[in-house]
Backbone of each chain as nested JSON, in Angstrom:
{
  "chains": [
    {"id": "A", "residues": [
      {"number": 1, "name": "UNK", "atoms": {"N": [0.838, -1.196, 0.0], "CA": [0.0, 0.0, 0.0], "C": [0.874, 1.247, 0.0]}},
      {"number": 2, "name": "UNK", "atoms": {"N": [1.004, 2.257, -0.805], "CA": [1.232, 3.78, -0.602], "C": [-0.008, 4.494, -0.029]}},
      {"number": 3, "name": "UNK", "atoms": {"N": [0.588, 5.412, 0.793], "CA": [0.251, 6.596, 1.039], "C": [0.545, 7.8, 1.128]}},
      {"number": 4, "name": "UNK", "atoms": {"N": [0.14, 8.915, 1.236], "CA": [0.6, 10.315, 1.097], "C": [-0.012, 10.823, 2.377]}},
      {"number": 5, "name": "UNK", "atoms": {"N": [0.999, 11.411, 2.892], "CA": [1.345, 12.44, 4.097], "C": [1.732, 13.773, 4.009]}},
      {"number": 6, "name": "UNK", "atoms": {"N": [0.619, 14.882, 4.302], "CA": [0.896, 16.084, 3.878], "C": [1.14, 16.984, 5.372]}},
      {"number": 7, "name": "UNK", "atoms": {"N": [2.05, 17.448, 5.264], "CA": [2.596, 18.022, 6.874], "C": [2.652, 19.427, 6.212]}},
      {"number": 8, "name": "UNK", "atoms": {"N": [1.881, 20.366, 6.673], "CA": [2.148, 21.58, 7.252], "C": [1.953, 22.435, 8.038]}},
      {"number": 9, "name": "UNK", "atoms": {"N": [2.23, 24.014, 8.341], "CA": [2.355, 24.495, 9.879], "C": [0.718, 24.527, 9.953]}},
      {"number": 10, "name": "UNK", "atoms": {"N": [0.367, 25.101, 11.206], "CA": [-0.81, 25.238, 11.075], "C": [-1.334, 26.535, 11.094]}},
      {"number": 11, "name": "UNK", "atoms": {"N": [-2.268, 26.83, 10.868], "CA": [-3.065, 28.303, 10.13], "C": [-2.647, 29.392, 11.234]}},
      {"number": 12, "name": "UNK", "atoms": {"N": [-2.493, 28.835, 12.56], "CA": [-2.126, 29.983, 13.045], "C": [-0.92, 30.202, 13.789]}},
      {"number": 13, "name": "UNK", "atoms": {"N": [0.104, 29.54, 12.762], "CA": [1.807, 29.3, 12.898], "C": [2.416, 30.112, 11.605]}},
      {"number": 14, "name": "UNK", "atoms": {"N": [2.965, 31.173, 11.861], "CA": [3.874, 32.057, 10.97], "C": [4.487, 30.698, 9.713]}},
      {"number": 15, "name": "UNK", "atoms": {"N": [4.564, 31.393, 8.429], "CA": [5.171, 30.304, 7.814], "C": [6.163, 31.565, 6.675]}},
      {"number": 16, "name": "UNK", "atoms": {"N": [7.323, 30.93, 7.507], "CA": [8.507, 32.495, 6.569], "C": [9.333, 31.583, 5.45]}},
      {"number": 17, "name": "UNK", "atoms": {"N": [9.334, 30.514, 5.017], "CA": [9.345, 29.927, 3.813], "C": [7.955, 30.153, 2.661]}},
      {"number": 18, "name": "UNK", "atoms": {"N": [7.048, 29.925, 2.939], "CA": [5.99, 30.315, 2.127], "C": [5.687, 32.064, 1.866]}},
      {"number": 19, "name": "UNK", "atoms": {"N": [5.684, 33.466, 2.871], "CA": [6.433, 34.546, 2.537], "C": [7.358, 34.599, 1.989]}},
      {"number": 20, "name": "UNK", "atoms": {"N": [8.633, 34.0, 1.8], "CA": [9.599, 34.424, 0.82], "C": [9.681, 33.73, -0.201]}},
      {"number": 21, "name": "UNK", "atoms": {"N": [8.604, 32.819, -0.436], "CA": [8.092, 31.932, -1.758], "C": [7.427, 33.175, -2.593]}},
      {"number": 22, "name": "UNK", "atoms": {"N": [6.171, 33.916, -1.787], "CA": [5.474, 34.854, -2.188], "C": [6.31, 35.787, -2.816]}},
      {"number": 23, "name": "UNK", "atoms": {"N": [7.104, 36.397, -1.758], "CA": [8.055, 37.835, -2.372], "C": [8.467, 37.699, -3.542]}},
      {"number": 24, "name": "UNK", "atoms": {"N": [9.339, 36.622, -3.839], "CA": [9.828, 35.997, -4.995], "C": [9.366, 35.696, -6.366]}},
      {"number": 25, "name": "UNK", "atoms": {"N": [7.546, 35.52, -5.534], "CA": [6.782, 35.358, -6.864], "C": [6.442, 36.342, -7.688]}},
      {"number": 26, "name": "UNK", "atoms": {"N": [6.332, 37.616, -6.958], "CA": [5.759, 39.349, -6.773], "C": [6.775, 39.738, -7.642]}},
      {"number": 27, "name": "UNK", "atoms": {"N": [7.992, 39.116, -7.004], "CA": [9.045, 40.196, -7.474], "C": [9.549, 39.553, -8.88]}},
      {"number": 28, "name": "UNK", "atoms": {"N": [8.792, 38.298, -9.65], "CA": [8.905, 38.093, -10.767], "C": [7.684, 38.054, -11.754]}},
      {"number": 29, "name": "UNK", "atoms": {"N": [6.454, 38.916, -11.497], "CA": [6.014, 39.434, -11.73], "C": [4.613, 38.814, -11.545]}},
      {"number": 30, "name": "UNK", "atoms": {"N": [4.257, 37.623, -10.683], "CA": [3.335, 37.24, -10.54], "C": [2.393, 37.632, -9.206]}},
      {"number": 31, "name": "UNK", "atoms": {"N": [1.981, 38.891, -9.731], "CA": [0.93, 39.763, -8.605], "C": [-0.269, 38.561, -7.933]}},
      {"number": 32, "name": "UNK", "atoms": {"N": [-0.066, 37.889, -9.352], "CA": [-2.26, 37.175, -8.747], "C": [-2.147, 36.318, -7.581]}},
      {"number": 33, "name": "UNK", "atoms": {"N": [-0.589, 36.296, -7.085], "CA": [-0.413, 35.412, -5.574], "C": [-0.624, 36.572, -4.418]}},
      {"number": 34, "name": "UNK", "atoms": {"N": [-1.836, 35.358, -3.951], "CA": [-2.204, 36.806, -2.686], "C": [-1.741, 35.821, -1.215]}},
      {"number": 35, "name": "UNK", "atoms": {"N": [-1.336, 34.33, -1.444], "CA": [-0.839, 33.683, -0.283], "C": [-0.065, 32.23, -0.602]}},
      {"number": 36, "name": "UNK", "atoms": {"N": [1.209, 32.216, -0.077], "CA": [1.927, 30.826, -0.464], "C": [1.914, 30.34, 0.89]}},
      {"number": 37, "name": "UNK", "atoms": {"N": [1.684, 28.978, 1.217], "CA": [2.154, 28.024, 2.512], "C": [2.617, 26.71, 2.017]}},
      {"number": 38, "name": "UNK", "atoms": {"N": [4.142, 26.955, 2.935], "CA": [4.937, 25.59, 2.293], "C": [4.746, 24.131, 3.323]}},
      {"number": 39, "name": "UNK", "atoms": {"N": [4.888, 23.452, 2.806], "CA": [4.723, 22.388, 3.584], "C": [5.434, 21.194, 3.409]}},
      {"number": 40, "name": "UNK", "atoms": {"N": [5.671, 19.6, 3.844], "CA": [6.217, 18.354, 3.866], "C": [5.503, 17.621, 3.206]}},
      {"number": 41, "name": "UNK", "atoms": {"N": [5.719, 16.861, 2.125], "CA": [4.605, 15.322, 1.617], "C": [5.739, 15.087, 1.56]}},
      {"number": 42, "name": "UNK", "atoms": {"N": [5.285, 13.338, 2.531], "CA": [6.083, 12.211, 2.407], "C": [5.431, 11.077, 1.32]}},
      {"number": 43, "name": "UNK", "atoms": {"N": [5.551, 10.297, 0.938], "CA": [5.192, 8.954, 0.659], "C": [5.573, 8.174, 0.549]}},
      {"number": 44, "name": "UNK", "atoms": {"N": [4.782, 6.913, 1.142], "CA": [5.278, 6.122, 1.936], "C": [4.712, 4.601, 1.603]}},
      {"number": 45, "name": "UNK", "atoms": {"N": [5.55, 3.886, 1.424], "CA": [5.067, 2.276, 1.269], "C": [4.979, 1.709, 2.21]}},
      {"number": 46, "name": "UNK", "atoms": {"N": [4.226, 0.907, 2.256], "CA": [4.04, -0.017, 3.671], "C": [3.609, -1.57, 2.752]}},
      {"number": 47, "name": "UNK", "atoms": {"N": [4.235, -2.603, 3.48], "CA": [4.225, -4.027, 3.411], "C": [3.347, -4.418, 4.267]}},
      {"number": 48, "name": "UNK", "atoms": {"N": [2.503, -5.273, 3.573], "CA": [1.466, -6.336, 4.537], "C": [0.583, -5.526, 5.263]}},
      {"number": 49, "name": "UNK", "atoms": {"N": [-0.032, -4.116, 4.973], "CA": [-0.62, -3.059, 5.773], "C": [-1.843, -3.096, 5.029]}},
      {"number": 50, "name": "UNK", "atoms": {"N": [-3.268, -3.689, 6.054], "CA": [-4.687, -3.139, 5.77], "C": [-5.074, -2.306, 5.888]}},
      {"number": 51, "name": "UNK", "atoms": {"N": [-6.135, -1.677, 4.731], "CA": [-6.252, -0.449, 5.395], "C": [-7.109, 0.047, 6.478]}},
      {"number": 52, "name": "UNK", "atoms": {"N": [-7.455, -1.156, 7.503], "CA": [-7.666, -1.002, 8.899], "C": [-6.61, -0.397, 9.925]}},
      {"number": 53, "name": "UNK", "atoms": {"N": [-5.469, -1.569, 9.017], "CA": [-4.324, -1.04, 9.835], "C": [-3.478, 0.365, 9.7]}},
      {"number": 54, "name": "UNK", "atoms": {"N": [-3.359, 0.691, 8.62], "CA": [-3.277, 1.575, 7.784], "C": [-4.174, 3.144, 8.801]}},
      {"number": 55, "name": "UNK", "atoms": {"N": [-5.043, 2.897, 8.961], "CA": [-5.694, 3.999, 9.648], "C": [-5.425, 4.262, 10.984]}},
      {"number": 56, "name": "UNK", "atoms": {"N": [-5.22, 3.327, 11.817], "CA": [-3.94, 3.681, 12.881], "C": [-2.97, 3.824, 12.359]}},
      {"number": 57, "name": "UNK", "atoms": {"N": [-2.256, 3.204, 11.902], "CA": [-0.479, 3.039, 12.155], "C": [-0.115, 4.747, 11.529]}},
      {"number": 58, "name": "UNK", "atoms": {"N": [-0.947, 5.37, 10.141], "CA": [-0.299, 6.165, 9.538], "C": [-1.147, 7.571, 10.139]}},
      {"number": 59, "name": "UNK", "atoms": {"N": [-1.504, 7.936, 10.993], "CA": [-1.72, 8.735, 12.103], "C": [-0.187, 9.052, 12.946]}},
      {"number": 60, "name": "UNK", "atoms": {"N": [-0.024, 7.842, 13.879], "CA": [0.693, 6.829, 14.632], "C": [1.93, 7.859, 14.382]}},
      {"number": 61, "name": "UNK", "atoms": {"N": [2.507, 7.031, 13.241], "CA": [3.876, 7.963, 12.53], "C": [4.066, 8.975, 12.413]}},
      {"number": 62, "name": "UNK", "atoms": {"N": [2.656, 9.707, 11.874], "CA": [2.517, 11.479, 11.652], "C": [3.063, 11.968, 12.821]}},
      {"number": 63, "name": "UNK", "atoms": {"N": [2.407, 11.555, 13.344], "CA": [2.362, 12.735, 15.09], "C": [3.593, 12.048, 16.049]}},
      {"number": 64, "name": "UNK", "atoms": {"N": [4.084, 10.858, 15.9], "CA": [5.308, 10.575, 16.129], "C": [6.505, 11.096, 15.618]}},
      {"number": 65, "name": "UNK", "atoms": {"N": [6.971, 10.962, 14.506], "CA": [7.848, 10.98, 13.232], "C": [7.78, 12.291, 12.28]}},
      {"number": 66, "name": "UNK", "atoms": {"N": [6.615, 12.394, 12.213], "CA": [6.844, 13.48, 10.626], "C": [6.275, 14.674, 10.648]}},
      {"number": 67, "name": "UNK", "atoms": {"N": [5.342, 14.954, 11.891], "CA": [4.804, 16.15, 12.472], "C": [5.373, 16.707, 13.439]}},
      {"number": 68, "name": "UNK", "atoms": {"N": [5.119, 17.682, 14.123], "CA": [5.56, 18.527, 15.435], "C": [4.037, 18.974, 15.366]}},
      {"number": 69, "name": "UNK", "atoms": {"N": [3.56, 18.063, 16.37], "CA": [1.805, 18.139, 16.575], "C": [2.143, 19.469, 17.349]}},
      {"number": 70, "name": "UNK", "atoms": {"N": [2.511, 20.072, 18.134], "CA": [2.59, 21.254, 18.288], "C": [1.999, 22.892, 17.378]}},
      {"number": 71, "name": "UNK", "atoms": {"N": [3.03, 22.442, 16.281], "CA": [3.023, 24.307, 15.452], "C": [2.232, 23.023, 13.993]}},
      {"number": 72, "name": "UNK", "atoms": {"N": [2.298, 21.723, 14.092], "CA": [2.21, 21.173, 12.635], "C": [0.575, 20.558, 12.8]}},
      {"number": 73, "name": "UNK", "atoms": {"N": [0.123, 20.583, 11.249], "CA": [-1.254, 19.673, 11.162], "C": [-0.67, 18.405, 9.925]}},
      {"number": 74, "name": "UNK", "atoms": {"N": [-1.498, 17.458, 10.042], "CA": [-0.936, 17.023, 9.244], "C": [-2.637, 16.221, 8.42]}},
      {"number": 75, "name": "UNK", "atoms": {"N": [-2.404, 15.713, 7.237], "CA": [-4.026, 15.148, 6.3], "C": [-2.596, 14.025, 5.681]}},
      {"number": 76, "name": "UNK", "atoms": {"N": [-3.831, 12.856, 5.145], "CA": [-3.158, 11.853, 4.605], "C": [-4.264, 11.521, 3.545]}},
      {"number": 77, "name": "UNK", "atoms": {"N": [-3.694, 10.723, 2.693], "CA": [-4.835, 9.828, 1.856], "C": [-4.113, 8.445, 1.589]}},
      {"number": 78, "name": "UNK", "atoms": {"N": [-4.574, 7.279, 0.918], "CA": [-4.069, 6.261, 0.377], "C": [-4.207, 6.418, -1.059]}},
      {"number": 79, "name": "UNK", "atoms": {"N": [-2.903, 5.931, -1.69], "CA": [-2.942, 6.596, -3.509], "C": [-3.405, 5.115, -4.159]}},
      {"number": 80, "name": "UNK", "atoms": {"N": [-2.523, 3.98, -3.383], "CA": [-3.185, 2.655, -3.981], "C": [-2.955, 1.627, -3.187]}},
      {"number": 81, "name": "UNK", "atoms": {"N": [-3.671, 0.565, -3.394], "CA": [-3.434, -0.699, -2.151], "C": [-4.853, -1.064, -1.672]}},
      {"number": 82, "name": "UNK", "atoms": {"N": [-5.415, -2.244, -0.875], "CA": [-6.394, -2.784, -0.392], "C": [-6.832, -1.089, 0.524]}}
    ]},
    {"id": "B", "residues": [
      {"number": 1, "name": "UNK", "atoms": {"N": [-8.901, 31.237, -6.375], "CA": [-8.866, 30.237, -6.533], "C": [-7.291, 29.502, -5.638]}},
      {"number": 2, "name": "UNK", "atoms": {"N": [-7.368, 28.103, -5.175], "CA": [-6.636, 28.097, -4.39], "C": [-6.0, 26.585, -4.873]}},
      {"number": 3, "name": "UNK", "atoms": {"N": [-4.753, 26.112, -5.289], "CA": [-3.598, 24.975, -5.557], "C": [-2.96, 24.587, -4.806]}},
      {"number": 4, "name": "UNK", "atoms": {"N": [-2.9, 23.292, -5.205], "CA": [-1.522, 22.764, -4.316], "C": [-0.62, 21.992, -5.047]}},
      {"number": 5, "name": "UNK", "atoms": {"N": [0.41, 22.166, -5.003], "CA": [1.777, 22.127, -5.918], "C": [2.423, 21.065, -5.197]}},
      {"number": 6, "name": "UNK", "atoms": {"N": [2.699, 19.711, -5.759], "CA": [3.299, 18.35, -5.13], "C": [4.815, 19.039, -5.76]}},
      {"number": 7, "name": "UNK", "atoms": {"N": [5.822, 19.285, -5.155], "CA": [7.527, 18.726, -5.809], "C": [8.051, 17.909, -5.146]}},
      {"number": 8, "name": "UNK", "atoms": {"N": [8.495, 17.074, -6.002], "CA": [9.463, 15.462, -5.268], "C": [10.603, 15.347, -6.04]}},
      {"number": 9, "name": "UNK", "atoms": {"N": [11.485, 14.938, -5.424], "CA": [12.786, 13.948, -6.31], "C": [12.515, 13.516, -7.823]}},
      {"number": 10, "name": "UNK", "atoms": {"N": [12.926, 13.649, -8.633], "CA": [12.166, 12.36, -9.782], "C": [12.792, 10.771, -9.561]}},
      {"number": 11, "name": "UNK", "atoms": {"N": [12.36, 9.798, -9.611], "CA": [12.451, 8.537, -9.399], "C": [13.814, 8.345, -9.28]}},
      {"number": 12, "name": "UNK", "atoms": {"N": [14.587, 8.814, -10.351], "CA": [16.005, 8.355, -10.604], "C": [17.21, 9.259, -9.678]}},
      {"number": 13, "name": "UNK", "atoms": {"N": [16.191, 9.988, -9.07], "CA": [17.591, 10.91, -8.063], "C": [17.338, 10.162, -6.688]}},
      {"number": 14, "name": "UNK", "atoms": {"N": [18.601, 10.23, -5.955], "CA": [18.495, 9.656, -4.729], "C": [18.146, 10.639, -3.594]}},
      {"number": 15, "name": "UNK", "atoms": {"N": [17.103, 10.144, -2.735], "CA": [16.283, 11.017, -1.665], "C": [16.673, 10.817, -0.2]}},
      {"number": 16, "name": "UNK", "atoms": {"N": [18.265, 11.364, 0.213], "CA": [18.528, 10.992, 1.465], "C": [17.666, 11.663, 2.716]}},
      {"number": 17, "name": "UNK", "atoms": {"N": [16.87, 12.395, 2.385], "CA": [15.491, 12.821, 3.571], "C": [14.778, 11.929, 3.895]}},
      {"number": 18, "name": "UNK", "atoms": {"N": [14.476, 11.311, 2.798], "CA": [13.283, 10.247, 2.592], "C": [13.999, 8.83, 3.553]}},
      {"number": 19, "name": "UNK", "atoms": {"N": [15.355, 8.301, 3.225], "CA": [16.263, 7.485, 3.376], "C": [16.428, 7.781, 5.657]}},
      {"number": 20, "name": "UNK", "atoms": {"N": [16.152, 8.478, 5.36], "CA": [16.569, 8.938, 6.917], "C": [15.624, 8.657, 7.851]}},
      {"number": 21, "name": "UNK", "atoms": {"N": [14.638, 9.331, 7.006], "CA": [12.971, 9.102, 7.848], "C": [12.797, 7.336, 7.826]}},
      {"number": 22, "name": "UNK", "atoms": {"N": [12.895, 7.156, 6.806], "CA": [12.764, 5.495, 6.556], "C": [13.936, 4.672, 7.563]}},
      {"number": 23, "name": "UNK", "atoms": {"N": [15.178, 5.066, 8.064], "CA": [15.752, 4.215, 9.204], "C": [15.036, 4.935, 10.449]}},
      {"number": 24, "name": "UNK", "atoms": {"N": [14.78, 5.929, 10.554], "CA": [14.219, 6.416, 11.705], "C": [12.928, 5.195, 11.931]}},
      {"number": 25, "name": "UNK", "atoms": {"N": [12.356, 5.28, 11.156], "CA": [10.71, 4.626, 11.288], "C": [11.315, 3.115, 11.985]}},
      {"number": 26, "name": "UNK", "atoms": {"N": [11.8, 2.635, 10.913], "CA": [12.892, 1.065, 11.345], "C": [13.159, 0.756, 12.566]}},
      {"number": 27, "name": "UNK", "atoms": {"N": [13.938, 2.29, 12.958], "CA": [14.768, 2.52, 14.56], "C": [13.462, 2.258, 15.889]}},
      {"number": 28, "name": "UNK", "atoms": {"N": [12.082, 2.406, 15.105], "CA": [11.017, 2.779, 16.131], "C": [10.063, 1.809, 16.09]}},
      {"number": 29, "name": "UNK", "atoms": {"N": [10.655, 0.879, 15.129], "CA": [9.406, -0.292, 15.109], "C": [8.535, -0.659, 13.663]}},
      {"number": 30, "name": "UNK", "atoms": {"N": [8.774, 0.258, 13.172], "CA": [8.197, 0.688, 12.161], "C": [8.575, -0.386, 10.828]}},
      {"number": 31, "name": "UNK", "atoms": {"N": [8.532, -1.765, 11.176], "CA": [9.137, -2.364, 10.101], "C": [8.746, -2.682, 8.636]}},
      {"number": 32, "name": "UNK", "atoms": {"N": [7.24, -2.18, 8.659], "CA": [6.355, -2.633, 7.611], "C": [6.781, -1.361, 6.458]}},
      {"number": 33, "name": "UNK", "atoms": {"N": [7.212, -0.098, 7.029], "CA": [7.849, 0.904, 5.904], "C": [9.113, 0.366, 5.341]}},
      {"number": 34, "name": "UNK", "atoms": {"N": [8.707, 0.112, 3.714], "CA": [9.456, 0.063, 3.044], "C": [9.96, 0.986, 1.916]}},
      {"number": 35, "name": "UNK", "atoms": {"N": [9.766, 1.754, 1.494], "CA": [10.067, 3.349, 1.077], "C": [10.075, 4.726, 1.654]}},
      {"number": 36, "name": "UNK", "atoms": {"N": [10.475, 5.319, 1.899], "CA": [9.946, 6.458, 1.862], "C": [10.834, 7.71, 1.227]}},
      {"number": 37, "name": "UNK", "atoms": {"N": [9.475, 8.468, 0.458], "CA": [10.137, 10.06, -0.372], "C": [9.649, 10.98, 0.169]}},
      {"number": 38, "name": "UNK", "atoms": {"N": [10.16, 11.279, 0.292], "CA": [9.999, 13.302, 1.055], "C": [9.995, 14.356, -0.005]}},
      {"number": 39, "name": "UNK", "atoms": {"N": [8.714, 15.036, -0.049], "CA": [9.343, 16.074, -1.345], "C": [8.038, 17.483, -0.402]}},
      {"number": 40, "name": "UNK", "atoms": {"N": [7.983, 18.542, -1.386], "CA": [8.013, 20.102, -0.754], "C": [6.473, 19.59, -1.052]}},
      {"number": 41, "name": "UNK", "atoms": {"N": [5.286, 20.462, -0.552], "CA": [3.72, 20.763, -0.891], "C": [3.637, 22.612, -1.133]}},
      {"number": 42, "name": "UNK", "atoms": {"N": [3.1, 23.053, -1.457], "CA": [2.811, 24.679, -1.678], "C": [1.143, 24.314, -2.091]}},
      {"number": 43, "name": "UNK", "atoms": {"N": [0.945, 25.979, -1.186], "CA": [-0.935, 25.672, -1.191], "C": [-0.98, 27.108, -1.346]}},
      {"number": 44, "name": "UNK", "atoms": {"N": [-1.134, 27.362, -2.426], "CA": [-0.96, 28.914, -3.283], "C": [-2.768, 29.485, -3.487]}},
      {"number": 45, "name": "UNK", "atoms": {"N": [-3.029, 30.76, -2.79], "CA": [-4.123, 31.376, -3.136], "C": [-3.887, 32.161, -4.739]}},
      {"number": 46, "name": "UNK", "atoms": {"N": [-4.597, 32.43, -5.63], "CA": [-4.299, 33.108, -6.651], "C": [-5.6, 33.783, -6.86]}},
      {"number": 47, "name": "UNK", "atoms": {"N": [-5.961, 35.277, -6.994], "CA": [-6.503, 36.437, -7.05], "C": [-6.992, 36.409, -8.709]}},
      {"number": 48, "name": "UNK", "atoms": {"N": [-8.355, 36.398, -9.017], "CA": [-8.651, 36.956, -10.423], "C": [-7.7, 35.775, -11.319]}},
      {"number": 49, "name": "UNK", "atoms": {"N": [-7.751, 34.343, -11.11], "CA": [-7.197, 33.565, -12.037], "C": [-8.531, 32.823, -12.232]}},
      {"number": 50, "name": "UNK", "atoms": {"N": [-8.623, 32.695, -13.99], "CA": [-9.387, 31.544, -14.201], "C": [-8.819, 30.281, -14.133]}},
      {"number": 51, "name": "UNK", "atoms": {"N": [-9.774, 29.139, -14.45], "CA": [-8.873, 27.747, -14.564], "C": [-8.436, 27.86, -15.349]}},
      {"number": 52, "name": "UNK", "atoms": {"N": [-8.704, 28.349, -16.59], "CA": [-7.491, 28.245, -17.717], "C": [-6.764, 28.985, -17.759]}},
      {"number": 53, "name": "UNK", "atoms": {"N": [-6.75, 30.261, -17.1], "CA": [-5.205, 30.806, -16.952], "C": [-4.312, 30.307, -15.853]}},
      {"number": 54, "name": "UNK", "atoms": {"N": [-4.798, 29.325, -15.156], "CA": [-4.175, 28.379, -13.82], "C": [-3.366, 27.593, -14.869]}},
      {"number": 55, "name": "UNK", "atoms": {"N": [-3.86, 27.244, -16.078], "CA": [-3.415, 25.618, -16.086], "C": [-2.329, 25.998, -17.244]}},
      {"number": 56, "name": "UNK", "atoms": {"N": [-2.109, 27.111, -17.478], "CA": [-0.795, 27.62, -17.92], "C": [0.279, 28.515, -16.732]}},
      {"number": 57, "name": "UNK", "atoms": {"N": [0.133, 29.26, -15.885], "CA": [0.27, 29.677, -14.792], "C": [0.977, 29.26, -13.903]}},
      {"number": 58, "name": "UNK", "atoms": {"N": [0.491, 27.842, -13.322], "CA": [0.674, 26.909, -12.624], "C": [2.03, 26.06, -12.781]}},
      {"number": 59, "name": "UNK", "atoms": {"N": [2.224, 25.453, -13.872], "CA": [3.321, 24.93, -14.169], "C": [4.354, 25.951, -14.458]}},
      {"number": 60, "name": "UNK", "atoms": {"N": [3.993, 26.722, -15.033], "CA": [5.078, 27.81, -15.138], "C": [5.961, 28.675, -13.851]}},
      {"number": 61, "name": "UNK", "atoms": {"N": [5.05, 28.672, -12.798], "CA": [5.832, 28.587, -11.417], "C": [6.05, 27.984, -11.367]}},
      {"number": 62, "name": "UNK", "atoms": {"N": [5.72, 26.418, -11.288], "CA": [6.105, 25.359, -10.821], "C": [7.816, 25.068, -11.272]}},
      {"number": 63, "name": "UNK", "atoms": {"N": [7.827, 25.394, -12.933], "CA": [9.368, 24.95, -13.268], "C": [9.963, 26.267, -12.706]}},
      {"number": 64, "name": "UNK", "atoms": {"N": [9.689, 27.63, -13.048], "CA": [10.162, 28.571, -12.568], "C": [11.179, 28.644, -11.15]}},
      {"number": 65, "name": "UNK", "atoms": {"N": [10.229, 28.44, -10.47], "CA": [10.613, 28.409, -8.98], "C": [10.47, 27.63, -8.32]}},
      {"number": 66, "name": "UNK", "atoms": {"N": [9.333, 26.441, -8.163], "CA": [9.213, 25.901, -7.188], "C": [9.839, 24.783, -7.153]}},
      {"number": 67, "name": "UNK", "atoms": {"N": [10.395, 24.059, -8.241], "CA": [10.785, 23.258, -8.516], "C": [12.134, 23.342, -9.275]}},
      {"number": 68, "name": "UNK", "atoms": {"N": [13.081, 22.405, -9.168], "CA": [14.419, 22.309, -10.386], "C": [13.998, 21.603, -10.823]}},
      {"number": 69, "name": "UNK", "atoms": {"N": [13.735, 21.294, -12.137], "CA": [13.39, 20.902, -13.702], "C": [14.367, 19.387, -13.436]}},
      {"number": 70, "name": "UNK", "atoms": {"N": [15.783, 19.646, -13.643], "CA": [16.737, 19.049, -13.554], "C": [16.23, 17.61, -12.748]}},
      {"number": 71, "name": "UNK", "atoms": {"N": [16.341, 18.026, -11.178], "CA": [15.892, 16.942, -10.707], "C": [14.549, 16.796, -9.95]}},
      {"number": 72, "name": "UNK", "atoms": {"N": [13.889, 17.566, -9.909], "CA": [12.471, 17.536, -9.899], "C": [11.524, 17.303, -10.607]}},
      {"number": 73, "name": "UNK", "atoms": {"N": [10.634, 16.621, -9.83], "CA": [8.856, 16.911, -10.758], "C": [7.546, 17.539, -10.057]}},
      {"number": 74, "name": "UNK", "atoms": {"N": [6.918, 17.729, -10.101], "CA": [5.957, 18.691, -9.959], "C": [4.14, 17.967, -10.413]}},
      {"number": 75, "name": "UNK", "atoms": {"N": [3.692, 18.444, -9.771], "CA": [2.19, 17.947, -9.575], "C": [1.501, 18.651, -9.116]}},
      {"number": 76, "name": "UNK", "atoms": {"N": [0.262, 18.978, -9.594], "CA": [-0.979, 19.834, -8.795], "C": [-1.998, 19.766, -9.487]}},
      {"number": 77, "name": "UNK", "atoms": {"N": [-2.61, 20.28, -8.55], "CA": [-4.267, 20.207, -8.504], "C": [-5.097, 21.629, -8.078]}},
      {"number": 78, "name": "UNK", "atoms": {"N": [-6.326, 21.624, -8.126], "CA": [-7.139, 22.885, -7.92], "C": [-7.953, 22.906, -6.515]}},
      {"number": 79, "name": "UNK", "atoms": {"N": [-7.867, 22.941, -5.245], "CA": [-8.596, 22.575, -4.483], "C": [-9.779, 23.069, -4.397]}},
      {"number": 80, "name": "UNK", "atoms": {"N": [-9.288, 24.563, -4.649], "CA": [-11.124, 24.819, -4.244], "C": [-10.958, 26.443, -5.698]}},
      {"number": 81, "name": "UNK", "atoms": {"N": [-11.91, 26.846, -6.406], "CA": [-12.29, 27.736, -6.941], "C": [-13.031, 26.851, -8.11]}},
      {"number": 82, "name": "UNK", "atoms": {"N": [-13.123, 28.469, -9.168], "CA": [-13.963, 28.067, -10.414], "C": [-12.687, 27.133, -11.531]}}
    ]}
  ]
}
């Protein structure tokens, strides 16, 4: 099974990579950006994983491993697999 | 209207982020992960864009800036507008 893990800050966590994504965009002439937020996708294979199991375990990892449940949110989906 | 911009490794470059997280997971129990890629997300608001000026737009940041051509690829979608 793959899945996708999308980690970023959360809405009300400063994000100064996605501002100087913006500036950058402005300053090459693309005005119609009125907001950039950058963020983490992992993806991830897993062996022998239902997607019973799958719905714990890849939580589990987020907020263990690949988040800072703190300042981070994180959304997932499954791309293919049972 | 509002995007989100996938950049990852392309297949053939090697992803020591991804490689790291993946012994980490190992280190924690995590034995059923057998890949993992790490690549950037961007969740871009855009002002007065139609979809069809997105779907030229879009990639054109994408190689522009958000991505190196070279060893990157790039993916997106429309989450929410017309």
């Amino acid at each position: 099974m793959k899945v996708r893990i999308l980690v970023s800050f959360k809405d009300s966590v400063l994000d100064p990579q996605g501002q100087t994504v913006k500036n950058a965009l402005h300053t090459l002439g693309y005005g119609a950006v009125s907001e950039v937020r950058q963020g983490k996708v992992f993806e991830i294979d897993l062996e022998g994983v239902s997607r019973k199991d799958a719905e714990s375990l890849v939580p589990e990892i987020s907020r263990r491993v690949l988040a800072n449940p703190i300042i981070e949110k994180f959304d997932w989906e499954i791309l293919k697999g049972r």
